[in-house]
Backbone bond lengths (Angstrom), bond angles and torsions (degrees), N, CA, C in turn:
res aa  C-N    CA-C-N  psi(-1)  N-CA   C-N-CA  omega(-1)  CA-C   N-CA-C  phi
1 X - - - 1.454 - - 1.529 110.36 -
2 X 1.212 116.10 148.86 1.728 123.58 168.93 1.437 127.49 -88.46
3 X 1.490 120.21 127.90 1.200 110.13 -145.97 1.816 92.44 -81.74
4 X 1.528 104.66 158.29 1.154 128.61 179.74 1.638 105.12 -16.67
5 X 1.562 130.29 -58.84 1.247 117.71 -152.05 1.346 102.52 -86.05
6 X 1.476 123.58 13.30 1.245 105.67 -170.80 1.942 86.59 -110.75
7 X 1.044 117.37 -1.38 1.645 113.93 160.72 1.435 135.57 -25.49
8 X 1.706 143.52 71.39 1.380 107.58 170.98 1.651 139.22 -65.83
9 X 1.274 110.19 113.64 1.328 121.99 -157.03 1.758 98.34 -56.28
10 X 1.199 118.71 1.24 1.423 118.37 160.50 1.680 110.58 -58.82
11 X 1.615 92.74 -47.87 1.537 98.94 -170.36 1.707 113.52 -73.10
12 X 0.998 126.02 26.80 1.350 145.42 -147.55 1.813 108.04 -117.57
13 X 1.605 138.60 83.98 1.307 118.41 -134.40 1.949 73.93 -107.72
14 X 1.437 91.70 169.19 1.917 107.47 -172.03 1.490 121.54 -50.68
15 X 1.796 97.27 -33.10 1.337 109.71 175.66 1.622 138.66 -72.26
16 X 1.921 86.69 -34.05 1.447 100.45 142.54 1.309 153.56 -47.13
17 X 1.635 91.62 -46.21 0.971 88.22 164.96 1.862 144.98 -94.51
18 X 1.526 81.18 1.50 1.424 85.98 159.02 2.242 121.12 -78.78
19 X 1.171 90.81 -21.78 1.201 91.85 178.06 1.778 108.46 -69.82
20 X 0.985 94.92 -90.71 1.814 95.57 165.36 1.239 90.40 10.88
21 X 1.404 111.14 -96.22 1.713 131.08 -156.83 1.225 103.71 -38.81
22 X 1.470 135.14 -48.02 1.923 127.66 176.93 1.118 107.49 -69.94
23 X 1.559 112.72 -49.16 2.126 105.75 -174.43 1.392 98.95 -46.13
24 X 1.797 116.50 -58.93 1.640 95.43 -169.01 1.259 129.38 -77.89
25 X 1.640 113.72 8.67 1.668 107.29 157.29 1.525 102.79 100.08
26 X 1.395 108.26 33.35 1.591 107.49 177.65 1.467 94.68 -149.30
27 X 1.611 98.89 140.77 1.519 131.25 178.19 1.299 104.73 -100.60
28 X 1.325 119.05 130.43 1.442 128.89 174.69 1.516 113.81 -13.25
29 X 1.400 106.98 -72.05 1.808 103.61 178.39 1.475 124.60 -52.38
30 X 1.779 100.96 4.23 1.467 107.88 -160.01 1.376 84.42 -96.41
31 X 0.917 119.53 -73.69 2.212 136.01 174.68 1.796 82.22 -13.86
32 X 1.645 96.08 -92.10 1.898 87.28 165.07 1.387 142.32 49.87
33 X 1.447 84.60 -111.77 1.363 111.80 161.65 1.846 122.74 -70.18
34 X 1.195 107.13 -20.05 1.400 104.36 -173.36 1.313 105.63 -101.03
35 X 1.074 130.18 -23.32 1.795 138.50 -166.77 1.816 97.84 -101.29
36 X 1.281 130.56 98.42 1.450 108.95 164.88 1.457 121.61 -71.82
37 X 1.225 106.08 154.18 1.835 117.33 -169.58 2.042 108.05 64.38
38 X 1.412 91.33 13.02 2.002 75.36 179.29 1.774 93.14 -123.22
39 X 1.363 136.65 89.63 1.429 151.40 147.52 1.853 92.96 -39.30
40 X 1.695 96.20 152.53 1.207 130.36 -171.99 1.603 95.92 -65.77
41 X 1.580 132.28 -37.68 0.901 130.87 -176.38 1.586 110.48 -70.23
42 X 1.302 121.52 -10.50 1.396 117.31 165.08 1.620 121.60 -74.20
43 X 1.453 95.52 -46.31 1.738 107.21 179.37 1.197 109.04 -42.71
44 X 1.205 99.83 -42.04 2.008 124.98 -153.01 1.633 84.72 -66.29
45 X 1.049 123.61 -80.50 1.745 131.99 -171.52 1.017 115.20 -56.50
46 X 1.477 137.09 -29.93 1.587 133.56 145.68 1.343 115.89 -49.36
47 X 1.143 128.57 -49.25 1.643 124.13 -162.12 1.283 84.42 -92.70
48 X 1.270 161.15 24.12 1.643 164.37 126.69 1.173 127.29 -53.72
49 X 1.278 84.20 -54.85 1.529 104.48 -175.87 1.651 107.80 81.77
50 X 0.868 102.40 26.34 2.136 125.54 157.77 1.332 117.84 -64.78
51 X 1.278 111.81 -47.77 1.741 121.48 -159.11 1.823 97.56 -171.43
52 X 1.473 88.25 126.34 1.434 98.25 161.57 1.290 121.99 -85.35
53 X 1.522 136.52 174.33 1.384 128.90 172.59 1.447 89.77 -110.56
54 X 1.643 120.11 -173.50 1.393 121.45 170.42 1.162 122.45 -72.39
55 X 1.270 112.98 170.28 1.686 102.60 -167.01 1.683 100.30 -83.32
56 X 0.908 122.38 -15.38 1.590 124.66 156.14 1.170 129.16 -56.39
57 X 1.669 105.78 -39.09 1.723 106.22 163.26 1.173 113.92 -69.84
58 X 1.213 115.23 -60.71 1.773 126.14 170.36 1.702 111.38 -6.64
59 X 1.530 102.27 -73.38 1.185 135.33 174.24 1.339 123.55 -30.79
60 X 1.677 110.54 -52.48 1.302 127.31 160.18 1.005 119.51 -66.38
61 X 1.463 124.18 -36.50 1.876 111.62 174.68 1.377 111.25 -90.92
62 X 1.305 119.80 10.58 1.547 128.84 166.39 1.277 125.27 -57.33
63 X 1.684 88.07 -59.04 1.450 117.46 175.60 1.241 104.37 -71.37
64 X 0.920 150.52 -40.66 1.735 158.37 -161.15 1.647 94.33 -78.18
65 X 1.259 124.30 -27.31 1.047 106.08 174.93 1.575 141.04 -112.29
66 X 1.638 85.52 -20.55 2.055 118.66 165.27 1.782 94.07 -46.11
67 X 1.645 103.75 -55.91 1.412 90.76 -163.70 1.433 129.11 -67.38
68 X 1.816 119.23 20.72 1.227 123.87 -177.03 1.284 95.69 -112.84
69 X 1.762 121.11 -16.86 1.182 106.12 -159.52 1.617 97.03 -123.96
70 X 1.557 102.98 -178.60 1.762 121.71 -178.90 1.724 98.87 -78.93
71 X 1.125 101.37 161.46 1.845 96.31 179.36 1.524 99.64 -79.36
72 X 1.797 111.62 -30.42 1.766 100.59 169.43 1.115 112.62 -30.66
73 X 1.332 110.71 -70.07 1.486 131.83 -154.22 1.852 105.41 -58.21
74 X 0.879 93.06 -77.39 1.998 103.81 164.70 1.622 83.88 -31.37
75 X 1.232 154.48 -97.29 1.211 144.91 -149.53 1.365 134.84 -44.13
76 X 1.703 96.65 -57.77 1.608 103.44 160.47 1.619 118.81 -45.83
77 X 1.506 118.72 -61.31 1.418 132.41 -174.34 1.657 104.36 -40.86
78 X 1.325 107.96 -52.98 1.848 105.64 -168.85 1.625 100.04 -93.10
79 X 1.446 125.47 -0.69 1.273 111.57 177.36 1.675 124.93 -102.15
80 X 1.351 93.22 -10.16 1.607 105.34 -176.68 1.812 104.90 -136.00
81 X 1.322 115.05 0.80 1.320 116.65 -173.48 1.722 91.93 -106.77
């Protein structure tokens, strides 16, 4: 498997990324507060699959969330989710 940073957050599907976001222990208002310029209403439409953010935002809540988790884990989630 390839570790987390070598991920394109293209390859990254809505459901995933809602998972990501609970394994590492953050609630929408949590991203929030930790991501500046990214509101809960962004998370919300990413993990929908409504609206993407840029792949720069993406990127940033990638990382925001790899760093709670194992690269397994980051792997399984975007490889079978």
């Amino acid at each position: 498997m390839a570790s987390p940073e070598s991920l394109d957050v293209d390859d990254v599907s809505p459901r995933a990324w809602r998972l990501l976001r609970v394994a590492a222990g953050y609630g929408q208002r949590d991203v929030e507060a930790e991501v500046d310029d990214v509101q809960q209403a962004h998370v919300s439409m990413l993990e929908s699959g409504a609206r993407a953010l840029s792949p720069a935002r993406r990127r940033e809540l990638l990382e925001l969330y790899v760093a709670e988790l194992t690269d397994d884990q980051v792997r399984v989630l975007v490889d079978y989710f």
